[in-house]
C-alpha positions, -999 to +999 in steps of 0.1 A: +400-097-284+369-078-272+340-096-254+310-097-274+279-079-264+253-103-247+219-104-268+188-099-244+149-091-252+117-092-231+097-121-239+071-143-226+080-177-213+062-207-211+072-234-191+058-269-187+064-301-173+049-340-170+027-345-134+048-375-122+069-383-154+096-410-137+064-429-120+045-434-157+083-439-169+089-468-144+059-483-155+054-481-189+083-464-205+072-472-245+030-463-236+039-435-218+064-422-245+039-429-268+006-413-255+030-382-249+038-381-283+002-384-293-009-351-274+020-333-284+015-338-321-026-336-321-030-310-298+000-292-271+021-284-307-010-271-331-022-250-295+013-231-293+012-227-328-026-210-327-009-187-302+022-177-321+047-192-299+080-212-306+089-238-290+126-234-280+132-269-263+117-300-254+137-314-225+121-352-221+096-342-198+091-307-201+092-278-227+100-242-233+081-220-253+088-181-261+060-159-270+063-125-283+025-116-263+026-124-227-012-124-235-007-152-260+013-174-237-009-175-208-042-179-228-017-206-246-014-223-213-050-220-201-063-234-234-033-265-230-047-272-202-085-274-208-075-295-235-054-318-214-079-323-187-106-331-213-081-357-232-070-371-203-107-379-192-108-401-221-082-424-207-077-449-176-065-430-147-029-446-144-023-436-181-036-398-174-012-375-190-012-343-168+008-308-168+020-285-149+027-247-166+047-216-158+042-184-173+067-159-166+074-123-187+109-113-181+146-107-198+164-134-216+195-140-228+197-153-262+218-178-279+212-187-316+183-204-313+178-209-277+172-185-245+182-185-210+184-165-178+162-157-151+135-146-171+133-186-182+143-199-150+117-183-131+091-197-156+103-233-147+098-221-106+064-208-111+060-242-133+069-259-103+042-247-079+014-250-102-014-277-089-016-304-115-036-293-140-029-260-131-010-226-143+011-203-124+023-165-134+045-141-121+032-108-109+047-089-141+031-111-162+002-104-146+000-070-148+001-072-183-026-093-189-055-086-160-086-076-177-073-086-210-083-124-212-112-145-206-097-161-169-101-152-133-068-148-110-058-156-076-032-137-058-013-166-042+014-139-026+048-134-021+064-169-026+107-181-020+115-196-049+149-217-059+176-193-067+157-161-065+170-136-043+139-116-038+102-137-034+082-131-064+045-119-065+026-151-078-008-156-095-028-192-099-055-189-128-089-196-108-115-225-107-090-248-133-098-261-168-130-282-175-137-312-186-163-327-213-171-357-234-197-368-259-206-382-292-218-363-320-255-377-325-261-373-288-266-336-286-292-330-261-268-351-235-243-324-245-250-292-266-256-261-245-272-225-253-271-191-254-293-163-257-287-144-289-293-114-273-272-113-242-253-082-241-223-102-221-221-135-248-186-145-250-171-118-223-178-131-189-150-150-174-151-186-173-141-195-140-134-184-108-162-157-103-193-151-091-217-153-121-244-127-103-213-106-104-214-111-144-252-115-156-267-094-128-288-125-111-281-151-086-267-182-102-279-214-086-268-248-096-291-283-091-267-313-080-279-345-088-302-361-063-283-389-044-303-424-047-310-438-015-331-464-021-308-494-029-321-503-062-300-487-095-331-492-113-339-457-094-313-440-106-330-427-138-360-410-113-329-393-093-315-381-126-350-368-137-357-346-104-326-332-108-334-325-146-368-312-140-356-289-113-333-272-133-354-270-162-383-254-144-359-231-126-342-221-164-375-205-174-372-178-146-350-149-167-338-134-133-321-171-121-284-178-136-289-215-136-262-239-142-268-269-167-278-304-154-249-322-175-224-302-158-241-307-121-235-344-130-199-340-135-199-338-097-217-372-091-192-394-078-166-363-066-160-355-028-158-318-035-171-292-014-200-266-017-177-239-018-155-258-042-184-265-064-196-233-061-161-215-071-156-239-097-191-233-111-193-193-103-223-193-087-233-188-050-263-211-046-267-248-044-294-273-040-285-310-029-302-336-018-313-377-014-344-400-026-356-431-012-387-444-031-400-475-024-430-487-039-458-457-041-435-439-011-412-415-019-391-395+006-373-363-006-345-343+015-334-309+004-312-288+012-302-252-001-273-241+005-253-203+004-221-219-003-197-185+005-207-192+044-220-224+040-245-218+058-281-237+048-307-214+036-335-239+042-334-280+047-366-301+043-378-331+046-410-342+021-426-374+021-450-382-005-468-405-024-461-410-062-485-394-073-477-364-054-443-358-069-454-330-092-466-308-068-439-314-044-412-304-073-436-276-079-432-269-041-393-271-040-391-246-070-413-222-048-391-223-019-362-219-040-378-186-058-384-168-022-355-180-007-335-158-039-359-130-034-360-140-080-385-116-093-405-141-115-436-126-138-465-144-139-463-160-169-429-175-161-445-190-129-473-205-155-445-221-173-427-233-148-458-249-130-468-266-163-465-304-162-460-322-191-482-354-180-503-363-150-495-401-150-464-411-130-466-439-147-460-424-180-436-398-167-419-428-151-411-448-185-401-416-203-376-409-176-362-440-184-366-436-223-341-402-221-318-415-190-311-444-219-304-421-249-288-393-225-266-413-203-261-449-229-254-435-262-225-420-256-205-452-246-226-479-266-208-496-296-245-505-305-261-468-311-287-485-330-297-510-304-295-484-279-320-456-298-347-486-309-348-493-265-347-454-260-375-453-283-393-482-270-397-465-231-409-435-252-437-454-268-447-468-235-451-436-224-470-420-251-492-456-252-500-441-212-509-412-219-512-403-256-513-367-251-479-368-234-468-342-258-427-342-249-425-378-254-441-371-290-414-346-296-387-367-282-401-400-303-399-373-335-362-364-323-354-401-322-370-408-356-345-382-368-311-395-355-323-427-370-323-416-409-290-392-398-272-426-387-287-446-418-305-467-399-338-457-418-355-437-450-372-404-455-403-422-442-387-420-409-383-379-417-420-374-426-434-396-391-409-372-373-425-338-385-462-352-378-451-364-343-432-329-336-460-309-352-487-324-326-463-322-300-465-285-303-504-286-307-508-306-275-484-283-258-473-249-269-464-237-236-434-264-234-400-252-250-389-289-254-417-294-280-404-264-299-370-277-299-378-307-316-402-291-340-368-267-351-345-300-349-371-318-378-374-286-401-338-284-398-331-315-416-355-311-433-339-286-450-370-256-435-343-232-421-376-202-420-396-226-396-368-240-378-355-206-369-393-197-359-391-229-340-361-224-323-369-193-313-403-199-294-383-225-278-356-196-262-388-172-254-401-201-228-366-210-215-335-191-219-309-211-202-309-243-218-278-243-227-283-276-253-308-261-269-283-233-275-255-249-294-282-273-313-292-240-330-257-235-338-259-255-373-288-234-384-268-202-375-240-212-395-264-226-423-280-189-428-245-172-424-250-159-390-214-168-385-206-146-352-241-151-337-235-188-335-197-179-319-214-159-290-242-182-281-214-207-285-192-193-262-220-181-236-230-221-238-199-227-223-205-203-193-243-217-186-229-256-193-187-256-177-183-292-182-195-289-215-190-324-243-168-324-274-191-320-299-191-281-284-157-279-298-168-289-332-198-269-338-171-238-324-149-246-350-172-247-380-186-221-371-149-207-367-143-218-398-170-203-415-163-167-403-126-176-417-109-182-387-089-207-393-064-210-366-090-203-340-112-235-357-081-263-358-075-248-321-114-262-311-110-295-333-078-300-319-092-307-281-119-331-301-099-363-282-118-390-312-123-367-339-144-384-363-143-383-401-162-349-405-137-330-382-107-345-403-123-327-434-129-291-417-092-295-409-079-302-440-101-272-456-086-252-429-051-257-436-054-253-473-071-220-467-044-210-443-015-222-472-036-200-494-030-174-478+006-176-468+012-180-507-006-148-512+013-132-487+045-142-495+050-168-467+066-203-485+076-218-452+039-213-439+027-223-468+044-257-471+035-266-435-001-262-438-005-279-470+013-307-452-012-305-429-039-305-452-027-333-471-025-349-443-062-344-426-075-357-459-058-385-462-069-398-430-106-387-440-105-403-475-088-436-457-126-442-444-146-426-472-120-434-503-156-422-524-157-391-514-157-363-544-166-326-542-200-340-563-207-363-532-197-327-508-216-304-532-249-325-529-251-329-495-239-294-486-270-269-470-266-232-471-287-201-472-261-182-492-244-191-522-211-176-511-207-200-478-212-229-500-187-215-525-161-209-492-170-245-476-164-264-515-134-240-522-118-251-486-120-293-497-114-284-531-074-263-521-068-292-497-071-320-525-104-337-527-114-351-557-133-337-585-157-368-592 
């Protein structure tokens, strides 16, 4: 008999495997099985699956996955493991489930259904020297993809691997995936923003470069302020210098400024300037300490140039309290010349503009925010913890009643109340009366525009909050919160794409971004009819909630809808399961729920986005009345 002809393609392999497997084994061999499981079936599978890949084998441990793009397996991989690194967060350290990936694009040898040869072997060698956390590629595989994707590279070489006669050319993708967490009432401790006008939104890279190199400015990034002074009750004034800082350096347009959530994600972490700094893509950093006791403060600053790490200036201030304006008003100076930041006269208005006088007042609303921003996240009591928030914020305003942020934050409170159902459209109309003096008492603050736009949006003014929201990107343009809080509006007036780029350019201005970033993406993904792309940004949602588990279901029935149409059964069935599925789960906690009940409380500029939104729940099975 003749010897049949071995079967080879090109394809793109994608190899991963369990950080320390047999250790989480040996110590919990049904949790760790479980939790496995868990991300595999909420997130690793639907990811691969976003990316067109099949996965050929799961081997315990580790899995193989072919790809037809080499393109689509290592944006596949980077995306994996973003959304590892974010799920992982959520859970106690010795129950972290972390990978390592291996993306290789060579020959195979094929075998029914599975592949082999040292196209796949080399994927699980590159797999092998991949940081935890981290994914390695071959030098062909890179070659394919450079300037294609969203990701920085690292040429790591020449390296020996196992079994391979020659070395091979490796590549590490730069500055690693990014973490984020966060509820979905507390937006201002999460959301970031873009400009809508930003001829680079949603095309610099991520990671791994120098921002100047990307938006043309120096990017500088505010770590928090350590607290010296022995007392934890300080730690909300550390938190607010570090705030203010950036805030006031955000209004400069020529400053690429990193958001103040994301310099927090470095709080408790030994990591270097120039790690930060790479991690970040930016070149600048400002660090320092406080001690404060009593009326005496002492301030050190440094800033640093973290490619030489070298220290562009270092002072020492000591002041008394009510000296701390003009001494952050000083530091922001410095900062300016040190940059050679050309800054117009207006912006140096703005940015010299105090909100209050009265340290005293500034005092208790630092610790009314620090509360809502840094509490509400973690609380099981969100009610308890909004009515204290709101009680520091009164005590402010009761110091100085023309304190016109804390009116505009008291206004934003008011309105997460009546969201959460904790009060009546009484609370709605005392929101709009605080905002609107807030405004009067200071126009020149974008915070009091913000909160203006956040009360006509629910209350259903999309004309003024769009005005609204607006003013409040003319005075600062790199808040990145205030960027994806506008996001809703975008997608309420069927500016579908707008809200995707000043999503995405968010994300650059805010890298440790929360998970409520993920859902406004994928409703706004949704929206534009993207429907792979939107289950891919709910799927790294760790605790979805009930609204996510609707978008999904109205996302696979769109996506069975149109594998009917186009002749696709297999498709078809799988996403109806998957929409049957979604739903279930969502009407297992609101078993009321009708198309009535989703009809009323829809808001939409145009009829045809409500008509898509109500067509999505009603293909995926919710009921009529």
């Amino acid at each position: 008999m003749g010897s049949q002809a071995v079967k080879r393609r090109l394809a793109a392999i994608l190899s991963a495997d369990v950080v320390g497997y047999s250790r989480l084994m040996g110590e919990d061999e049904a949790g760790t099985l479980a939790r496995l499981k868990a991300h595999r079936a909420e997130f690793v599978d639907p990811t691969i699956a976003a990316f067109h890949g099949r996965i050929v084998k799961l081997m315990g441990d580790g899995a193989l996955v072919e790809f037809a793009s080499v393109v689509g397996a290592v944006e596949c991989a980077i995306e994996v493991q973003r959304g590892m690194v974010e799920r992982a967060a959520q859970a106690p350290e010795d129950e972290r489930i972390v990978l390592r990936i291996g993306v290789n694009l060579g020959d195979v040898i094929i075998d029914g259904d599975d592949i082999y040869g040292d196209g796949v072997n080399l994927a699980a060698r590159l797999q092998a020297i991949a940081e935890p956390g981290g994914v390695c590629i071959s030098g062909g595989a890179y070659d394919q993809v450079k300037g294609k994707i969203d990701a920085a590279f690292e040429d790591m070489g020449a390296q020996t691997v196992k079994n391979m006669a020659e070395p091979v050319r490796v590549y590490r993708v730069a500055g690693g995936p990014k973490s984020s967490g966060a509820t979905r009432i507390s937006k201002r401790a999460a959301r970031p923003r873009a400009s809508p006008t930003s001829a680079t939104v949603g095309e610099a890279p991520t990671t791994g470069v120098a921002r100047r190199d990307v938006f043309g400015k120096p990017g500088i990034v505010i770590l928090p302020f350590e607290n010296l002074s022995g007392d934890p009750d300080q730690e909300h004034f550390c938190r607010g210098l570090t705030h203010d800082i950036t805030t006031d350096l955000s209004k400069f347009a020529n400053l690429f400024v990193i958001a103040a959530n994301s310099a927090f994600h470095y709080m408790d972490k030994r990591s270097t300037p120039q790690d930060i700094a790479r991690e970040l893509g930016v070149r600048y950093l400002l660090e320092g300490s406080v001690q404060k006791s009593g009326n005496a403060i002492r301030v050190n600053a440094q800033l640093i140039d973290a490619p030489t790490a070298g220290h562009l200036w270092a002072e020492r201030f000591d002041r008394n309290s009510e000296d701390l304006f003009a001494m952050q008003d000083e530091i922001i100076q410095m900062i300016v010349a040190s940059l050679a930041v050309k800054v117009t006269a207006v912006e140096r208005s703005r940015a010299a503009n105090r909100e209050t006088d009265n340290v005293n007042a500034y005092d208790a609303f630092q610790k009314g925010t620090h509360m809502y921003l840094t509490q509400l996240d973690s609380s099981h009591e969100t009610d308890k913890t909004l009515k204290e928030s709101q009680k520091w914020i009164e005590r402010a305003i009761e110091l100085d009643p023309n304190y016109a942020r804390a009116w505009g934050w008291l206004a934003y409170i008011y309105v997460n109340s009546w969201l959460e159902g904790w009060s009546g459209k009484e609370s709605l109309r005392k929101a709009e009366e605080y905002a609107k003096k807030a405004v009067v008492l200071d126009p020149d603050d974008y915070d009091t525009h913000w909160c203006l736009a956040f009360v006509f949006f629910h209350t259903g003014k999309s004309d003024q909050a769009m005005t609204e929201f607006n003013n409040a990107l003319d005075i600062n343009p790199n808040d990145p919160n205030l960027i994806v809080e506008m996001s809703e509006l975008l997608v309420s007036i069927g500016a579908h794409q707008q809200c995707i780029d000043q999503i995405k350019h968010a994300m650059l201005i805010n890298p440790h971004f929360p998970e409520w970033y993920h859902w406004d993406l994928g409703w706004a993904y949704h929206h534009a009819k993207e429907y792979q792309k939107s289950n891919l940004e709910l799927h790294k949602i760790v605790k979805p909630n009930n609204e996510v588990r609707l978008i999904m279901a109205a996302n696979y029935a769109q996506i069975a809808s149109a594998c009917t149409e186009n002749n696709e059964p297999s498709g078809a069935a799988e996403a109806a399961e998957q929409a049957a599925k979604a739903l279930k789960q969502f009407l297992d906690k609101r078993p009321d729920w009708t198309i009535e009940n989703e009809s009323r409380k829809a808001s939409f500029k145009h009829t045809e986005d409500e008509e898509h939104w109500i067509d999505g729940v009603r293909k995926a099975g919710l009921p009529e009345r």
